[in-house]
N, C-alpha and C positions, 0 to 999 in steps of 0.2 A: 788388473785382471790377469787370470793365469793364460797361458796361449794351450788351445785346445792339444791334447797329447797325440803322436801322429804313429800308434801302435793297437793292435787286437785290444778288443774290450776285457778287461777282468772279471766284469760282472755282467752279463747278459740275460736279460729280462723276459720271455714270451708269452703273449697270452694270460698275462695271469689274471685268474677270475677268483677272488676270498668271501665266500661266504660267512657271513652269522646264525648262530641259532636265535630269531626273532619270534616269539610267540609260539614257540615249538617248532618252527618253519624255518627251512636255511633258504635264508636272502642275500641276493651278492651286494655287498657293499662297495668294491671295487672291482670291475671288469673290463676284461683283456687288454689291461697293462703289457706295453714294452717297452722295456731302455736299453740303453747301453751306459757303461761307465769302464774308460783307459785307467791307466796309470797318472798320475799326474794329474788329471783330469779334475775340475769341479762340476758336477749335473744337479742343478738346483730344480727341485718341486716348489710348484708356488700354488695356493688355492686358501679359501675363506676355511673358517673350521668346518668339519663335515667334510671335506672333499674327497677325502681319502688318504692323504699324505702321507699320517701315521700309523693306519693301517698297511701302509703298501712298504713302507720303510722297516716298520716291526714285521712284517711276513718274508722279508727279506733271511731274517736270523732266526724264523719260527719262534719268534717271541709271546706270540698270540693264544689263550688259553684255547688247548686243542680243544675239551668238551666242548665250548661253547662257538669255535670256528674252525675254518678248514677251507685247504684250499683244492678247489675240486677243479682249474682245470689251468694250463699253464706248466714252462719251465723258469726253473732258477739255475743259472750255470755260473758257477765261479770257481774260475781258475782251471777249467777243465770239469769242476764235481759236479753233480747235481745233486741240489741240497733238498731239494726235495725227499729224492731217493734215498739220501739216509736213514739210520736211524735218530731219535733224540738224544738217546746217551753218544751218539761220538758227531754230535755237532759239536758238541764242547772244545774239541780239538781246533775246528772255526772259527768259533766265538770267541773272541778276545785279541787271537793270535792273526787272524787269517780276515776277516771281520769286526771290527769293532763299533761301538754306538756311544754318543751322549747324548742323554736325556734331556728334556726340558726343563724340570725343576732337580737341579742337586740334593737340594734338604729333605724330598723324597728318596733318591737312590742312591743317597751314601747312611750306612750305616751307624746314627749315633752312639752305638755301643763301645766302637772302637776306634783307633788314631785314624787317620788320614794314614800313616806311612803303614798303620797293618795293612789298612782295604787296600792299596794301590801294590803293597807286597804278596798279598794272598793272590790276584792278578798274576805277575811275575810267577810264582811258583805251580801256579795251576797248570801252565803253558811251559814252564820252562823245569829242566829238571835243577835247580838249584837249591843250596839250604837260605834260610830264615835270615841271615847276616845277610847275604848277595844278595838275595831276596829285597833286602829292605835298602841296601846301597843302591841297587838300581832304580827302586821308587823314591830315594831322594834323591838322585841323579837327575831322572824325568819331571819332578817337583822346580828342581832349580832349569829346567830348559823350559818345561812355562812359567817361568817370569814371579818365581814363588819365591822371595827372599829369609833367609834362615833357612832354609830347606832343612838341616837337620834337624834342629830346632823344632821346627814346626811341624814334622813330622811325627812326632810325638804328641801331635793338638787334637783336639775331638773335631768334627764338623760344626756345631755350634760356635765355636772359636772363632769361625772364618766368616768374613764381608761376603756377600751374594756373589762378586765379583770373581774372588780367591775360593767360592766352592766349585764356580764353574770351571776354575782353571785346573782345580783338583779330582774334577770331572776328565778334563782334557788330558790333564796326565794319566789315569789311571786306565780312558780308553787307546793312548798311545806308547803307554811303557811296553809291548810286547810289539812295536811297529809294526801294525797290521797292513796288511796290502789295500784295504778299503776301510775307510771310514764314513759313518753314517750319523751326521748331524742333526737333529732332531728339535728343532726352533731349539737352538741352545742360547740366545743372545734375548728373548723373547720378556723375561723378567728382569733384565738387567738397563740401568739409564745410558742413554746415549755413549757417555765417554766411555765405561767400561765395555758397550758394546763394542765398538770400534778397535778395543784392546786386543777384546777377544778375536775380532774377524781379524787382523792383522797376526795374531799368534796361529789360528791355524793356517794362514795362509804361509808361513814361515815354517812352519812345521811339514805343513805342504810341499814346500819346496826342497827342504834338507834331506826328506823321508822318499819322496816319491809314489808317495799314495793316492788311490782315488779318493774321491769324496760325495757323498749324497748330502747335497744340504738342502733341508725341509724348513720351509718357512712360511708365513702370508706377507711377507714384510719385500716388497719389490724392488725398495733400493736399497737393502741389503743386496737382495740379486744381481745386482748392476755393479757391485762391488765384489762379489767372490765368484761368482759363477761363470762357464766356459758355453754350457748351453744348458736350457730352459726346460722344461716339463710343463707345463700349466694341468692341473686337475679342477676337475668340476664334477660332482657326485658321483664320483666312484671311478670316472672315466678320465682319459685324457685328452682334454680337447684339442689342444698346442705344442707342437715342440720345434723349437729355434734354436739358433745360436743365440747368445744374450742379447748381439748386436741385432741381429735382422728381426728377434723381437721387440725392441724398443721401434726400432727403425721402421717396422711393416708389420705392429699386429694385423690377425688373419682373422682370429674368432673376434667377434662380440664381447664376451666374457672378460676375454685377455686386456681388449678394447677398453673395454669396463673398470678393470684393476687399475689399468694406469693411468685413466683419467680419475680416479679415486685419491691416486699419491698426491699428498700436499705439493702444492708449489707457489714460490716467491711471487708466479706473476698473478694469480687468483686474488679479486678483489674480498671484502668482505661481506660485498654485496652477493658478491657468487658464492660465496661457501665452499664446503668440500663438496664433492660430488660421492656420491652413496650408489648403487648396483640395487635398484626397487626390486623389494619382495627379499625372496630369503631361500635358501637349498633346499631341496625336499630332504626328506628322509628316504632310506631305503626303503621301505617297504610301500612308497610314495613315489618312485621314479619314473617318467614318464616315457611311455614302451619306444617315440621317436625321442629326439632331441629333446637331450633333459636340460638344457638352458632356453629354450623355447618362452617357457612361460613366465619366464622373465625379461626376454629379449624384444626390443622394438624394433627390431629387424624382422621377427617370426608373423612366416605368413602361414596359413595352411598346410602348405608343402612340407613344412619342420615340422612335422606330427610323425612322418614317417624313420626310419634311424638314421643314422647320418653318419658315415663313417671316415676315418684318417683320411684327408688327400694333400697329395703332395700341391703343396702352392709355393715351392721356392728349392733351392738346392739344400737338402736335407731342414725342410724346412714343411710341416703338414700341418693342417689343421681339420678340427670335426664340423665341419658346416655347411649346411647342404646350397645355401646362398653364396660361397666365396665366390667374386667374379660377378656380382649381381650389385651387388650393395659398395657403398663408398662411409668405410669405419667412421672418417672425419665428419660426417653430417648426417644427426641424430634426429631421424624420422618422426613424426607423429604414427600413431597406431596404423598402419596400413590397411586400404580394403585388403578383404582376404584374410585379416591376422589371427594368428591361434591364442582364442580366447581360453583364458581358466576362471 
């Protein structure tokens, strides 16, 4: 695990509220989001799908189709900008060089029209002012630093050509060839089997390290977290309910939810009598979210009381969670429905 970075944040977060157009109607989908993310730094988001992860990761680089979303209320600071306050034609300047993202599914965001070494050259050149030769040395340069063998060679291959493994690597190269100051990982390990996960999570932590970049990595997968990450996020529709360090979340979850996740994670000592453990019930949808605490009506904790909102409290040294019972309740021993409980 990386050691937490001990300098001003690159990326700083506030507030941020992203509406959708739902039924003619703008519904927040994620609200008042904040992070931070150093140099160096790895800040993993961790939540079920729905929770907002890839909404909050893609509104980061104003990726989001504006007709249909918008962010109405919040800052985005990086590196001094506010990216909000831009316009969309000189993000672009950002995006790549300053920011950069990988995708979840490659064989979606790579272009089968053209090599590998055009798309990760057209990259270089958009960012940088160089010709079409330099252009393409540096994208086989960056090819042979994630662990691409033939680089030349293969630089000349289509995306079809390549193992799920070798598209995401060509994913990694093409969002690292202009060494951006932040990178934004986007469940990239997600379709891929165990060992080439592992490849992957070790290649950007090496690239991590040589580069000195931040990193947001988006995931639901919690021991990936416990292997890349410096500190936590947890989301849960639209909100954030947890943020730790990796360590005092494993060591002291606060919420429920978080509670929930990690007794979910498989482990050797779980008989087959026990099974996995599952989080009853299912995320609302946005335009479904309940006005208090919106894990409430999942929670065997929720009494009454959780109907009203429940906001960030600090329960540890840079260490909060959303719950209005912390300091009531003991995570370790799983209640029967309580008098008083908030029925749905």
């Amino acid at each position: 695990m990386n050691q937490p970075a001990q300098n001003d944040p690159i990326l700083s977060v506030r507030d941020l509220t992203v509406e959708f157009r739902i039924a003619g109607k703008w519904t927040p989908v994620v609200t008042g989001v904040s992070l931070d993310v150093a140099s160096g730094e790895t800040l993993a988001i961790v939540g079920e799908s729905g929770s907002g992860k890839s909404v909050t990761s893609m509104s980061l680089m104003r990726l989001l189709p504006p007709r249909q979303s918008r962010v109405s209320s919040g800052s985005i600071d990086f590196a001094g900008t506010d990216l909000l306050a831009m316009k969309r034609r000189d993000l672009n300047s950002v995006r790549g060089a300053g920011i950069s993202m990988i995708f979840q599914e490659p064989m979606t965001s790579l272009n089968p029209a053209f090599t590998v070494g055009e798309q990760i050259a057209e990259v270089v050149r958009r960012h940088k002012k160089v010709g079409r030769r330099e252009a393409l040395g540096t994208a086989i340069r960056t090819m042979e630093a994630v662990g691409i063998p033939q680089a030349a060679r293969r630089a000349r291959a289509y995306p079809h050509e390549f193992s799920g493994g070798m598209r995401q690597r060509i994913m990694i190269a093409m969002a690292v060839c202009c060494e951006p100051r932040l990178l934004i990982a986007d469940e990239p390990t997600t379709a891929l089997d165990v060992t080439i996960q592992a490849q992957i999570l070790d290649l950007l932590r090496e690239l991590q390290h040589e580069t000195g970049m931040g990193m947001i990595f988006v995931t639901h997968d919690l021991g990936v977290v416990a292997e890349v990450a410096d500190r936590v996020v947890v989301m849960y529709a639209g909100n954030i309910v947890e943020q730790a360090s990796v360590h005092d979340l494993y060591a002291d979850a606060a919420h429920p939810y978080t509670h929930g996740l990690l007794k979910s994670m498989p482990t050797g000592a779980r008989t087959a009598r026990e099974g996995i453990y599952s989080i009853p019930g299912a995320p609302p949808r946005p335009v479904e979210f309940p006005v208090g605490c919106r894990f409430a009506p999942r929670c065997s904790f929720a009494t009454a009381a959780c109907s009203a909102p429940a906001e960030l409290i600090e329960v540890g040294v840079e260490h909060v969670a959303r719950c209005l019972r912390h300091g009531e309740i003991d995570l370790r021993i799983e209640p029967s429905r309580p008098e008083g409980a908030l029925h749905v």
